[in-house]
mmCIF file of the N, C-alpha and C atoms, coordinates in Angstrom:
data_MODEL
# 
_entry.id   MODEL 
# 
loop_
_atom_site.group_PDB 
_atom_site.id 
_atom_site.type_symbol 
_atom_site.label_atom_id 
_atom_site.label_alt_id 
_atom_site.label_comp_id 
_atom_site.label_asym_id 
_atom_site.label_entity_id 
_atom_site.label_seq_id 
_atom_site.pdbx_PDB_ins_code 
_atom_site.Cartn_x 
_atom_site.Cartn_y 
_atom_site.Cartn_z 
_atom_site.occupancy 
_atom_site.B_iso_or_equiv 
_atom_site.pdbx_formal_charge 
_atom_site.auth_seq_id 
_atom_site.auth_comp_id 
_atom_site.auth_asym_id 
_atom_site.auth_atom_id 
_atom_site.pdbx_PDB_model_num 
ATOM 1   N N  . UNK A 1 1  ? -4.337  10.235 15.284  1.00 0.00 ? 1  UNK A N  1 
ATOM 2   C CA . UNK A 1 1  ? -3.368  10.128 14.224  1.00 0.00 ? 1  UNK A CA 1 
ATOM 3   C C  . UNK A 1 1  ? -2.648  11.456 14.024  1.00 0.00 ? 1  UNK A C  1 
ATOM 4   N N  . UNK A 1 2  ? -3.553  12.696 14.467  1.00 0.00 ? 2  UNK A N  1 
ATOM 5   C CA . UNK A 1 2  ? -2.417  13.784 14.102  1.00 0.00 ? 2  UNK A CA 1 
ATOM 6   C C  . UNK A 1 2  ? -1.463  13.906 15.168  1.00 0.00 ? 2  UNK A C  1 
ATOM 7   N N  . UNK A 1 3  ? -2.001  14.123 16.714  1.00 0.00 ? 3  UNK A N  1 
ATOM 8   C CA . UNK A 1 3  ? -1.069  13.418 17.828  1.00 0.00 ? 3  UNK A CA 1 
ATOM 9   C C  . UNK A 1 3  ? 0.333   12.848 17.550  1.00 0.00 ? 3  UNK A C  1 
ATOM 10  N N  . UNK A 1 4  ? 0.156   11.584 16.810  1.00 0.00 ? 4  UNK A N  1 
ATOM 11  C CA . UNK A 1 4  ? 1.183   10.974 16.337  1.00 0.00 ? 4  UNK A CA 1 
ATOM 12  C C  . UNK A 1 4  ? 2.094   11.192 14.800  1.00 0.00 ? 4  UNK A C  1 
ATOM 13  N N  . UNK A 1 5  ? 1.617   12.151 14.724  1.00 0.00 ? 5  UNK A N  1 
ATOM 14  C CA . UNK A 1 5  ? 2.441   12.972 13.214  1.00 0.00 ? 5  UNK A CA 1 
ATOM 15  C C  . UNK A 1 5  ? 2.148   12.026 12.180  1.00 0.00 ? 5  UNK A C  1 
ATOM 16  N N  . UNK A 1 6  ? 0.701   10.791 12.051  1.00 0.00 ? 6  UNK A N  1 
ATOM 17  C CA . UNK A 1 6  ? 0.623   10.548 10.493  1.00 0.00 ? 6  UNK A CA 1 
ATOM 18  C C  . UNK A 1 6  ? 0.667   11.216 9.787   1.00 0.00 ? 6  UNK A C  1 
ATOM 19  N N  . UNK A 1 7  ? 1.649   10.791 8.476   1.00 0.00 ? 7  UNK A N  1 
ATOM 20  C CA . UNK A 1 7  ? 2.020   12.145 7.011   1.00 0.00 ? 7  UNK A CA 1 
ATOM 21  C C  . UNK A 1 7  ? 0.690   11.698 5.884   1.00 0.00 ? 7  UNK A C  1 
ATOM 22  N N  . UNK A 1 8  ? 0.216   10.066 6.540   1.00 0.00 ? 8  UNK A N  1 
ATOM 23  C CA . UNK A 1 8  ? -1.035  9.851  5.564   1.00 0.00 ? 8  UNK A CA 1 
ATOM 24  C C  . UNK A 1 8  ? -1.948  8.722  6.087   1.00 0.00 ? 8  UNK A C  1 
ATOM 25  N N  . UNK A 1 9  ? -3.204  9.008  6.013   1.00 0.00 ? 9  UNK A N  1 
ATOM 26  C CA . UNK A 1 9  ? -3.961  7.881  6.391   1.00 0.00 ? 9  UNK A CA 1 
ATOM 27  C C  . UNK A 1 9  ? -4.845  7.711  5.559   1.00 0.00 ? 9  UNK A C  1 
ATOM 28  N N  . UNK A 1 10 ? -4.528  5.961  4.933   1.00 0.00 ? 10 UNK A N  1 
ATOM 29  C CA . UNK A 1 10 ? -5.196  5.447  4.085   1.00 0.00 ? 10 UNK A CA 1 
ATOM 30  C C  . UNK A 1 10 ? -6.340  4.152  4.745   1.00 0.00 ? 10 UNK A C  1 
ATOM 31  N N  . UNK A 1 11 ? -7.524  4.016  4.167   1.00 0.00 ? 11 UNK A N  1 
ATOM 32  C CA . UNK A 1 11 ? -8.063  3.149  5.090   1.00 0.00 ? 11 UNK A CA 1 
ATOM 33  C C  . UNK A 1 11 ? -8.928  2.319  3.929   1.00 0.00 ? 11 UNK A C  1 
ATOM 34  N N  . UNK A 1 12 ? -9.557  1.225  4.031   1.00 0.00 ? 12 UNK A N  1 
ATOM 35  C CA . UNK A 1 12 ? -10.195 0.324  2.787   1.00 0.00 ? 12 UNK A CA 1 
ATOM 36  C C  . UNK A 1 12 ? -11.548 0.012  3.152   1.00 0.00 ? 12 UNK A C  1 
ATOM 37  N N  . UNK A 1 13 ? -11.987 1.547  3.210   1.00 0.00 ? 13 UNK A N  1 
ATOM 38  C CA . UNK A 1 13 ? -13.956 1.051  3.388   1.00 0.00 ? 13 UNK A CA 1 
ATOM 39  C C  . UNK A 1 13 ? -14.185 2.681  2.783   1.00 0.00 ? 13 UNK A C  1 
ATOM 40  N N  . UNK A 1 14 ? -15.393 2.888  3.015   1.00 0.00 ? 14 UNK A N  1 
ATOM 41  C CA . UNK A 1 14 ? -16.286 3.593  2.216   1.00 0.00 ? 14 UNK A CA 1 
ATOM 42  C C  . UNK A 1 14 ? -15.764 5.421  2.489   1.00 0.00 ? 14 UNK A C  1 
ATOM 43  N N  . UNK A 1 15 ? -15.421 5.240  4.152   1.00 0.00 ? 15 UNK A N  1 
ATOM 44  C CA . UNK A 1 15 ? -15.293 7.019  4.604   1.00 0.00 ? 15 UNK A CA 1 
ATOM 45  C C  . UNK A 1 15 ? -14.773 6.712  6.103   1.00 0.00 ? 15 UNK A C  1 
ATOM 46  N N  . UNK A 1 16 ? -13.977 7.645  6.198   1.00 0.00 ? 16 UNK A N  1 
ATOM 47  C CA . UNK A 1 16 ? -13.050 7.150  7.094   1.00 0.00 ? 16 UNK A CA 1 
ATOM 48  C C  . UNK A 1 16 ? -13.941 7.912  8.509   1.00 0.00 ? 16 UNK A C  1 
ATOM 49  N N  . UNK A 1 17 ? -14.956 9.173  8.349   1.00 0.00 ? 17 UNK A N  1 
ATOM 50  C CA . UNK A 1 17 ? -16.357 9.317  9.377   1.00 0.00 ? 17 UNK A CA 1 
ATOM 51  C C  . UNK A 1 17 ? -17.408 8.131  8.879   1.00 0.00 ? 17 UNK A C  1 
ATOM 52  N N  . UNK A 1 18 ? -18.255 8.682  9.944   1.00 0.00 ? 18 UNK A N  1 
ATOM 53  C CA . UNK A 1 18 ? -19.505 8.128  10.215  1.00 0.00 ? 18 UNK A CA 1 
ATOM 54  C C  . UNK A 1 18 ? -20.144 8.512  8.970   1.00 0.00 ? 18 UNK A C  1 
ATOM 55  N N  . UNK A 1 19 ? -21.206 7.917  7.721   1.00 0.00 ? 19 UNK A N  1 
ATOM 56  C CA . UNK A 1 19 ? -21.866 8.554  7.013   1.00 0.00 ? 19 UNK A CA 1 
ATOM 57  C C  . UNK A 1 19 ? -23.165 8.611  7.314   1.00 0.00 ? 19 UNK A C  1 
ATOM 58  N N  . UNK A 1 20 ? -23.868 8.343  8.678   1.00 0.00 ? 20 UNK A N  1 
ATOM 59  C CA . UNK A 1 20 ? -25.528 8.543  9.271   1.00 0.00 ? 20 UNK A CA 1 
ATOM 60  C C  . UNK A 1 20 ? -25.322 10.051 9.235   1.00 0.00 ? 20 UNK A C  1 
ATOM 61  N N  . UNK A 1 21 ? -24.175 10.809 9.626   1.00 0.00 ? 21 UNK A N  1 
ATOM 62  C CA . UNK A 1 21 ? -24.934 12.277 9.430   1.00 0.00 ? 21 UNK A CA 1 
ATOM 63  C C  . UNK A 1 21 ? -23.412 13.126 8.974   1.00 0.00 ? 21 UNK A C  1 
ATOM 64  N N  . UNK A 1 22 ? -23.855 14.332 9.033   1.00 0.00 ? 22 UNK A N  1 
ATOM 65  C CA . UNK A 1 22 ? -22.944 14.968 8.096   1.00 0.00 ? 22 UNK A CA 1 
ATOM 66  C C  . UNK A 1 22 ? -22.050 15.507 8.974   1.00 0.00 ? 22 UNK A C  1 
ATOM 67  N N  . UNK A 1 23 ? -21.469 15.062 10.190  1.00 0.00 ? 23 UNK A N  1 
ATOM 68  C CA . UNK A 1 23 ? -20.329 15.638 10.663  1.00 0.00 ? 23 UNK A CA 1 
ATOM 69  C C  . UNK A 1 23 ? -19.058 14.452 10.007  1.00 0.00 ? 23 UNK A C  1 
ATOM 70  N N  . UNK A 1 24 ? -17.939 15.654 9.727   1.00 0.00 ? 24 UNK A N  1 
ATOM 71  C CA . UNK A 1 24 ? -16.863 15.204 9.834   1.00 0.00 ? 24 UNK A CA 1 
ATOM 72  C C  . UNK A 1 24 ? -15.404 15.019 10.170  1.00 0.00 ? 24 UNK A C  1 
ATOM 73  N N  . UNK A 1 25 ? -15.742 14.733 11.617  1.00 0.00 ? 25 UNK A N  1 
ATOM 74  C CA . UNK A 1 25 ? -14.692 14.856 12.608  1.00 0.00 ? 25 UNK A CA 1 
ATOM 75  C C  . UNK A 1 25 ? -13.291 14.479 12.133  1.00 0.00 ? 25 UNK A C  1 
ATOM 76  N N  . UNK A 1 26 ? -12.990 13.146 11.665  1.00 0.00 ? 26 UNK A N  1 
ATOM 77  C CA . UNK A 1 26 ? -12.068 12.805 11.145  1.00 0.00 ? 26 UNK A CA 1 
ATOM 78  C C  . UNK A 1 26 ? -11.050 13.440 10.124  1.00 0.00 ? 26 UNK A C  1 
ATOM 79  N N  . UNK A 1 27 ? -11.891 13.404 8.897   1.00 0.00 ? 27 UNK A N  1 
ATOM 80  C CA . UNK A 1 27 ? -11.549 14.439 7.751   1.00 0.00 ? 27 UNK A CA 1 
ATOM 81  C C  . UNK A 1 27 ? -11.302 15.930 8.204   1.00 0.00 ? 27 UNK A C  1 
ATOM 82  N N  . UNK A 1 28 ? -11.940 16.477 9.184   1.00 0.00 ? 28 UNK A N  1 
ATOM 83  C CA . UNK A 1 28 ? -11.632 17.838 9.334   1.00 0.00 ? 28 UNK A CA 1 
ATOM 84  C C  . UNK A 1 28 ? -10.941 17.968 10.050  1.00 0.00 ? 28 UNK A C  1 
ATOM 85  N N  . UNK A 1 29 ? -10.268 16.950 11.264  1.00 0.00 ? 29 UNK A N  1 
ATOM 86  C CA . UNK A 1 29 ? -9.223  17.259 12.072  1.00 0.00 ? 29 UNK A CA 1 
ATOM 87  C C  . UNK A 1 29 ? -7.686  16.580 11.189  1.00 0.00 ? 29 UNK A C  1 
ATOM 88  N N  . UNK A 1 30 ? -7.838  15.480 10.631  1.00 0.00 ? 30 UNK A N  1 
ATOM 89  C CA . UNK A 1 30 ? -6.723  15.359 9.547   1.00 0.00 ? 30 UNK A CA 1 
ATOM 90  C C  . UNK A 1 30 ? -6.305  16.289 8.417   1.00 0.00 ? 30 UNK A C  1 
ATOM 91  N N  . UNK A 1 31 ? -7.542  16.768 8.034   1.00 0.00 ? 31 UNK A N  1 
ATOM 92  C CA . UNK A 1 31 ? -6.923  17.810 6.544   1.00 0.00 ? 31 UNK A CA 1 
ATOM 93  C C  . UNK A 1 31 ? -6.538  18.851 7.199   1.00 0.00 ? 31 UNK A C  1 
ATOM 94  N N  . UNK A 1 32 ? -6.991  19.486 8.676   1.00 0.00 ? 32 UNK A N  1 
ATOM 95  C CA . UNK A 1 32 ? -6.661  20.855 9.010   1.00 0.00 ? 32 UNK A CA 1 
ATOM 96  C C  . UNK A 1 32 ? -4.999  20.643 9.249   1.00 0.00 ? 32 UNK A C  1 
ATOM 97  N N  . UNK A 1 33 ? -5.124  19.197 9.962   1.00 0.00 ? 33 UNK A N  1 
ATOM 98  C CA . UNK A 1 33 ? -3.159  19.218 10.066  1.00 0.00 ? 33 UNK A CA 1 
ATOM 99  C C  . UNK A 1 33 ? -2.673  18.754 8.497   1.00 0.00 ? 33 UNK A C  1 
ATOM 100 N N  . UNK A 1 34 ? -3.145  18.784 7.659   1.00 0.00 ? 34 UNK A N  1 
ATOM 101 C CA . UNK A 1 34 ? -2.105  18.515 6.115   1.00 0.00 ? 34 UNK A CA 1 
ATOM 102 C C  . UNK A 1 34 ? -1.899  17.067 6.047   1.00 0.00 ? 34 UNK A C  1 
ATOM 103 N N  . UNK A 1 35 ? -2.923  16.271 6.756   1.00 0.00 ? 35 UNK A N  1 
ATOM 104 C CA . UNK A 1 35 ? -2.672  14.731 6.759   1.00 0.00 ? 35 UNK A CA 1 
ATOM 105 C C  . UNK A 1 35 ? -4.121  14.385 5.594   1.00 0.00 ? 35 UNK A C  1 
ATOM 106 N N  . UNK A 1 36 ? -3.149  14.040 4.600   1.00 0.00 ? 36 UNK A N  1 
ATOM 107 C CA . UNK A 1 36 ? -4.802  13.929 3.255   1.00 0.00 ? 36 UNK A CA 1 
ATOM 108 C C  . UNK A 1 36 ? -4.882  12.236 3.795   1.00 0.00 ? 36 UNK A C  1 
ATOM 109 N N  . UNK A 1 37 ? -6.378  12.340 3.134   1.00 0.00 ? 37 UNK A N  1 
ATOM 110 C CA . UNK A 1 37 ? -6.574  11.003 3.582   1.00 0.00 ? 37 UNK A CA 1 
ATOM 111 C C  . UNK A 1 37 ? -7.528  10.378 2.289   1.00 0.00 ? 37 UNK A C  1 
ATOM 112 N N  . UNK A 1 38 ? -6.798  9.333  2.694   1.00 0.00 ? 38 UNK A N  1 
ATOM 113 C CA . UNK A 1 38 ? -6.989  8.372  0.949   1.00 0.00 ? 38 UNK A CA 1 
ATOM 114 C C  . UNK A 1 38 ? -8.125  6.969  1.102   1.00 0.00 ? 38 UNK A C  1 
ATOM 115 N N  . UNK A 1 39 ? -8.740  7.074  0.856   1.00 0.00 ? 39 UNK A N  1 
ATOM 116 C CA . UNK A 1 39 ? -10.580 6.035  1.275   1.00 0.00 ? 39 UNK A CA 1 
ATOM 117 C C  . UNK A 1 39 ? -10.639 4.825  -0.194  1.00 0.00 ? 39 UNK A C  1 
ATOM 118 N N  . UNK A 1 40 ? -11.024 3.930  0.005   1.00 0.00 ? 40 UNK A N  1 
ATOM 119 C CA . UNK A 1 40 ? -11.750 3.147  -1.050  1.00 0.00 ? 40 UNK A CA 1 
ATOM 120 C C  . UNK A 1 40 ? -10.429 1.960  -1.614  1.00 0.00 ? 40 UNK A C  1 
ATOM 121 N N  . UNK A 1 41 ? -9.305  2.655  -0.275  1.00 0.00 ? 41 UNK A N  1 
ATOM 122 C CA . UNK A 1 41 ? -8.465  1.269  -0.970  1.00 0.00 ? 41 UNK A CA 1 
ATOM 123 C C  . UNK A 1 41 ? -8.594  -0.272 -0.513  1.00 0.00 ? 41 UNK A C  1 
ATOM 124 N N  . UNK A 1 42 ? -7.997  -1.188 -1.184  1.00 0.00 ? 42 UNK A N  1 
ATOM 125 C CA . UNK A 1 42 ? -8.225  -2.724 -1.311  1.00 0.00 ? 42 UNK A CA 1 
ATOM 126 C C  . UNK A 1 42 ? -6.663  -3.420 -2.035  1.00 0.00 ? 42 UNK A C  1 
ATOM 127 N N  . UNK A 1 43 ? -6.774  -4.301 -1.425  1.00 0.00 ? 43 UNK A N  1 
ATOM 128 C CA . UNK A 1 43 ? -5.556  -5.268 -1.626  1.00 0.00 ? 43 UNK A CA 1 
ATOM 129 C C  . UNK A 1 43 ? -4.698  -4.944 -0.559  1.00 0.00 ? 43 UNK A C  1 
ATOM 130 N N  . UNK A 1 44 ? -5.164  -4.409 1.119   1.00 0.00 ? 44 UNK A N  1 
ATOM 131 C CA . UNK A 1 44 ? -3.726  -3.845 1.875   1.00 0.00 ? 44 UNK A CA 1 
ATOM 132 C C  . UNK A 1 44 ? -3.385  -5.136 3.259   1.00 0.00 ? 44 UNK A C  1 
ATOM 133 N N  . UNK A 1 45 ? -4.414  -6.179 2.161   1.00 0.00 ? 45 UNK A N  1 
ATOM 134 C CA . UNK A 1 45 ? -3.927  -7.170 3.083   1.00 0.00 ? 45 UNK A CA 1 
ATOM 135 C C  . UNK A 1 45 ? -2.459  -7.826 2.774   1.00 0.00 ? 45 UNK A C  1 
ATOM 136 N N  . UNK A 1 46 ? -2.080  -7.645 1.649   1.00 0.00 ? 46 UNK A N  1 
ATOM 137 C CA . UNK A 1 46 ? -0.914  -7.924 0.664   1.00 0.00 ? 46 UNK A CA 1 
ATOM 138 C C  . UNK A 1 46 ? 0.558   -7.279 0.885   1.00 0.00 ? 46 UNK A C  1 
ATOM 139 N N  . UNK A 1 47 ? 0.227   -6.285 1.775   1.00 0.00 ? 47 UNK A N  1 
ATOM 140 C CA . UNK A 1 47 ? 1.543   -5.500 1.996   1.00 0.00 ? 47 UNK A CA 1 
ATOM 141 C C  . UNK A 1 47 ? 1.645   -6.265 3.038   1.00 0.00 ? 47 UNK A C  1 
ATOM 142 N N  . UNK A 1 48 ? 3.292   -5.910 3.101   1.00 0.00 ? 48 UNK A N  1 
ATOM 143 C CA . UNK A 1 48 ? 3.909   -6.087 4.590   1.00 0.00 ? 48 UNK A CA 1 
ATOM 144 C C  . UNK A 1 48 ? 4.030   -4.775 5.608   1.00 0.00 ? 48 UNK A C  1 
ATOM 145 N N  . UNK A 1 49 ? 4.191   -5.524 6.380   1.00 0.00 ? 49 UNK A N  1 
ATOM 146 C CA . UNK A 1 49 ? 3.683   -4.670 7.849   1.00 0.00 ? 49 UNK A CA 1 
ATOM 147 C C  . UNK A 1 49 ? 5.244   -3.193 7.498   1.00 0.00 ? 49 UNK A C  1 
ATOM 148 N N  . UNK A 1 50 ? 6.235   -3.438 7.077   1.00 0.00 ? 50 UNK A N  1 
ATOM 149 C CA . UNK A 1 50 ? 6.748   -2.123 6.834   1.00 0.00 ? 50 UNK A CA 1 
ATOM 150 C C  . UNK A 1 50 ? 7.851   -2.800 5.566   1.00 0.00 ? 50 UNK A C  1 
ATOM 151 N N  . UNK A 1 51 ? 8.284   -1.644 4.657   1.00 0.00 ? 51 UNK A N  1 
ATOM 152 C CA . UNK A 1 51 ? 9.471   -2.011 3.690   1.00 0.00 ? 51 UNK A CA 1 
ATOM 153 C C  . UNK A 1 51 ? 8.643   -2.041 2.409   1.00 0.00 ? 51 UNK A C  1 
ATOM 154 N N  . UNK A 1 52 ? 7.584   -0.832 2.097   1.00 0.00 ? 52 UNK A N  1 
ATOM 155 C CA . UNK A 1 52 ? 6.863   -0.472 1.196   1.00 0.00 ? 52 UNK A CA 1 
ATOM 156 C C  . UNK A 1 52 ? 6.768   1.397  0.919   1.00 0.00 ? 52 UNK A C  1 
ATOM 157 N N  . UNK A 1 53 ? 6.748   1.577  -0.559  1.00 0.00 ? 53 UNK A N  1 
ATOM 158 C CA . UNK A 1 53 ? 6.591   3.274  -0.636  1.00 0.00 ? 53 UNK A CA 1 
ATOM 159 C C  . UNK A 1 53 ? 5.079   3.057  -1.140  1.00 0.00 ? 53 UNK A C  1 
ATOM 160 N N  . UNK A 1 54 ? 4.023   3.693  -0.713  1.00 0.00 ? 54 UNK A N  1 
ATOM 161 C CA . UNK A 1 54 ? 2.963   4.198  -1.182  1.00 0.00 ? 54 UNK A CA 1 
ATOM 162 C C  . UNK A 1 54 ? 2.700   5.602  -1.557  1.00 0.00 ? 54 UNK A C  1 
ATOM 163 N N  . UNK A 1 55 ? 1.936   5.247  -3.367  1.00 0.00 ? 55 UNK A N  1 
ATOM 164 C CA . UNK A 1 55 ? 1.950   6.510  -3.948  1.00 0.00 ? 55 UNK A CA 1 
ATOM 165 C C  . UNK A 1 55 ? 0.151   6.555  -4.384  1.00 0.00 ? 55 UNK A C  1 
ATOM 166 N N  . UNK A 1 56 ? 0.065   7.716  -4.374  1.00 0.00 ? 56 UNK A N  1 
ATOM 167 C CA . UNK A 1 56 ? -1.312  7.866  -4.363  1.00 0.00 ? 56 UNK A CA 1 
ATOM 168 C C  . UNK A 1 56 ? -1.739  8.968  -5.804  1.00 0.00 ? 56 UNK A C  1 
ATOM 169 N N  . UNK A 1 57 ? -1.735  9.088  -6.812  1.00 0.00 ? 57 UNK A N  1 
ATOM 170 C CA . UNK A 1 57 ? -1.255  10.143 -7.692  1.00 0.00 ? 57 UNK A CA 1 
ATOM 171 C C  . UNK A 1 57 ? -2.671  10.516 -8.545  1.00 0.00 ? 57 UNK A C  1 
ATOM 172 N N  . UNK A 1 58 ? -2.740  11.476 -7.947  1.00 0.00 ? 58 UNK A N  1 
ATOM 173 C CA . UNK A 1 58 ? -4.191  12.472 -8.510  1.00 0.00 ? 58 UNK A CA 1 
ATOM 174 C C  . UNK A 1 58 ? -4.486  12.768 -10.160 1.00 0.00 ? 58 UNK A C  1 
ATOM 175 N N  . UNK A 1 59 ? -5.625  13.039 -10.633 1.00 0.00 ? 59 UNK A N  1 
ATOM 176 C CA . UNK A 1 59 ? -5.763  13.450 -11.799 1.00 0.00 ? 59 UNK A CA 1 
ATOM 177 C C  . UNK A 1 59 ? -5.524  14.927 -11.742 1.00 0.00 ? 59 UNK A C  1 
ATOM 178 N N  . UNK A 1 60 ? -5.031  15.544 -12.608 1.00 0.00 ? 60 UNK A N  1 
ATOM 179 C CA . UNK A 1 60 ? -5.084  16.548 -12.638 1.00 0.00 ? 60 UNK A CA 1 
ATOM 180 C C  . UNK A 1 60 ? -6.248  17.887 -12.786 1.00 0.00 ? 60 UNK A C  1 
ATOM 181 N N  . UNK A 1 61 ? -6.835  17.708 -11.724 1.00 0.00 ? 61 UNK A N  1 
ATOM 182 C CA . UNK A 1 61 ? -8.211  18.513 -11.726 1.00 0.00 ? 61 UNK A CA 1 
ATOM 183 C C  . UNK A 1 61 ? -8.417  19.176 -10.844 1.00 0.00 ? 61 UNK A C  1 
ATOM 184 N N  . UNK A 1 62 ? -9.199  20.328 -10.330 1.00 0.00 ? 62 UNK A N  1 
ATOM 185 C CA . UNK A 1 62 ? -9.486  21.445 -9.094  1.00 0.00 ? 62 UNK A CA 1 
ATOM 186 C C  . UNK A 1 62 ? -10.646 21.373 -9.121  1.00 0.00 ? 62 UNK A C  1 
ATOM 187 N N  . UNK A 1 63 ? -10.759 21.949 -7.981  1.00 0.00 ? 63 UNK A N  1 
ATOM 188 C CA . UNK A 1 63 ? -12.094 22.113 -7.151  1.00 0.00 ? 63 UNK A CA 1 
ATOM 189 C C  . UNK A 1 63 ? -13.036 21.352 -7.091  1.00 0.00 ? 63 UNK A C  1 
ATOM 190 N N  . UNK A 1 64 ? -12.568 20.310 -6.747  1.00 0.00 ? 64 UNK A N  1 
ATOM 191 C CA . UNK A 1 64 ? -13.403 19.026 -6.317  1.00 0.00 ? 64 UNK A CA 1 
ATOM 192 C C  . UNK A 1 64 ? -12.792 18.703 -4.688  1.00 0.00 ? 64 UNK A C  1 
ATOM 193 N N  . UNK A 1 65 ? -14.421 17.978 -4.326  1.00 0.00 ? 65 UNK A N  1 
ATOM 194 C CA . UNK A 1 65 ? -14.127 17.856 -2.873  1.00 0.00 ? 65 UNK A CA 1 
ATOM 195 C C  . UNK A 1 65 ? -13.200 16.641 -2.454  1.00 0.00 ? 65 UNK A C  1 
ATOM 196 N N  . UNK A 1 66 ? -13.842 15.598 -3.594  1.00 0.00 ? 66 UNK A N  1 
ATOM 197 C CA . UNK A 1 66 ? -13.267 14.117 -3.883  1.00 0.00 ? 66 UNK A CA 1 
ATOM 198 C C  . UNK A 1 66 ? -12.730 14.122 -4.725  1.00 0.00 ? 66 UNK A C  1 
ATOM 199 N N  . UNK A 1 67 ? -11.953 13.384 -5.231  1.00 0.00 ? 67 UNK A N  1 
ATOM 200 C CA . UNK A 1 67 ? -11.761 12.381 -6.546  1.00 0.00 ? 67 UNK A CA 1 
ATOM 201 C C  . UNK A 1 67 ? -10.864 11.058 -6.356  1.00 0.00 ? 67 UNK A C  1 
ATOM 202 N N  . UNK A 1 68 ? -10.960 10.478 -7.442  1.00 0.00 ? 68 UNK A N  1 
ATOM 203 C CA . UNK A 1 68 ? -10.002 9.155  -7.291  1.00 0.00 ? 68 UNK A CA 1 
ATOM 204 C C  . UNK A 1 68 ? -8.868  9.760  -7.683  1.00 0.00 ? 68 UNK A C  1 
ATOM 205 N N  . UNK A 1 69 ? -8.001  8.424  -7.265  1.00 0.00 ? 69 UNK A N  1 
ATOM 206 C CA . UNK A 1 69 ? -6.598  8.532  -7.562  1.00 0.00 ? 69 UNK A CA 1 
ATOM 207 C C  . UNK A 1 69 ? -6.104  7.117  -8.170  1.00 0.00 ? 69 UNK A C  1 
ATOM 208 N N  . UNK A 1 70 ? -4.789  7.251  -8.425  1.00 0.00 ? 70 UNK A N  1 
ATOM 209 C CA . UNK A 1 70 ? -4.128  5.921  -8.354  1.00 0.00 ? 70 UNK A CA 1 
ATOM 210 C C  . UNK A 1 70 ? -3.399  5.279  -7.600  1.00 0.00 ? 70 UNK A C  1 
ATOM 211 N N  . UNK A 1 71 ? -3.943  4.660  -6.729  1.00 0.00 ? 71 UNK A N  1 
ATOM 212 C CA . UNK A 1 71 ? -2.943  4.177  -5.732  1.00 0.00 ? 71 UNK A CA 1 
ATOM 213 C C  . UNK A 1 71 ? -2.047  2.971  -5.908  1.00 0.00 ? 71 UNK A C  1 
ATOM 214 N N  . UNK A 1 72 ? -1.052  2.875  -5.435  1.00 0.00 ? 72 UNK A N  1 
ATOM 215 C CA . UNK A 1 72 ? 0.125   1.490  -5.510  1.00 0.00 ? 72 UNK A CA 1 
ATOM 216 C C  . UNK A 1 72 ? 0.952   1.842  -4.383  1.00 0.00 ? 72 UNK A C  1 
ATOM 217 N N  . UNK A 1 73 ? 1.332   0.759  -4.379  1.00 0.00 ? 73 UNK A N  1 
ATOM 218 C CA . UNK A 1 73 ? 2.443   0.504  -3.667  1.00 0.00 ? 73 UNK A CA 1 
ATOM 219 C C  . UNK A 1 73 ? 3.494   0.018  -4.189  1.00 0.00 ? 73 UNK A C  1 
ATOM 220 N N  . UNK A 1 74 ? 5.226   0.269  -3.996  1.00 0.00 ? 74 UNK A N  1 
ATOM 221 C CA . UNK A 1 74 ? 6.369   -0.402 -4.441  1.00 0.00 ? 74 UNK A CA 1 
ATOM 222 C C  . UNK A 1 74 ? 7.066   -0.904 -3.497  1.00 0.00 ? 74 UNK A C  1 
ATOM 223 N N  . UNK A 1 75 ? 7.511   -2.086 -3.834  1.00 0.00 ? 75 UNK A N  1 
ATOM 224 C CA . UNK A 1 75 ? 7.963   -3.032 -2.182  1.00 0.00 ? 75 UNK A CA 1 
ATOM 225 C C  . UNK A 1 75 ? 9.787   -2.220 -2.143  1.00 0.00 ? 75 UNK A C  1 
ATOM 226 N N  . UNK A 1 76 ? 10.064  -2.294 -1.042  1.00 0.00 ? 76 UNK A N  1 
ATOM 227 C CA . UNK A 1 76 ? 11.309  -2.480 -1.179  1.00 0.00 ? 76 UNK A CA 1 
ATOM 228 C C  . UNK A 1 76 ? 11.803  -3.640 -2.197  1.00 0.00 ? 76 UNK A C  1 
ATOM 229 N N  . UNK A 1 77 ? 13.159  -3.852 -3.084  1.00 0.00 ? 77 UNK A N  1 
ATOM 230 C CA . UNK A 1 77 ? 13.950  -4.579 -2.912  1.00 0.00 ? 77 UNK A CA 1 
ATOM 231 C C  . UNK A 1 77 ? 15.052  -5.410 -2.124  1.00 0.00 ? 77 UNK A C  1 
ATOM 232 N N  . UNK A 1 78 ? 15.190  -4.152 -0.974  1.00 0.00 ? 78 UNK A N  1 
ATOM 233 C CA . UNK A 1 78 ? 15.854  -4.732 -0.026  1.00 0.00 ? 78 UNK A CA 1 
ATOM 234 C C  . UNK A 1 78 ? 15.493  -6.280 0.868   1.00 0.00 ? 78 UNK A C  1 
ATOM 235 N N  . UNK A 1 79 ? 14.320  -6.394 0.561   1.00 0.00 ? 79 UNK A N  1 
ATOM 236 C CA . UNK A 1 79 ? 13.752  -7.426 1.688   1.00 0.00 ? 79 UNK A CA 1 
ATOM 237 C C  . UNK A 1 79 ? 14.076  -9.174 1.663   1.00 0.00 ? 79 UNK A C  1 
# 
């Protein structure tokens, strides 16, 4: 995904590594390129395949490794 210049990868299960052990290949080769990556979402069977803005909008807090967010999506009108 960084290869291919994803600006974000969102995925709808628990951790986008392996959680049997504590490497994290994924997360550490995405955050080193500035590609944040957004875990625990649901409902992305509902979008369409393109002609959507996804916003992901943080609480305002530091120094945390995690936290939630709010995620949505807004469809185009155009469609």
């Amino acid at each position: 995904m960084v290869e291919q210049g994803a600006a974000l990868v969102g995925i709808d299960s628990l951790n986008i590594d392996d959680t049997d052990d504590g490497a994290r290949p994924a997360h550490t080769a995405l955050l080193a390129a500035g590609i944040p990556v957004v875990e625990h979402l649901r409902g992305l069977e509902h979008l369409p395949p393109r002609g959507f803005r996804f916003h992901a909008v943080p609480p305002p807090v530091e120094g945390m490794g995690t936290f939630p967010v709010r995620a949505y999506a807004l469809l185009d009108t155009d469609r």
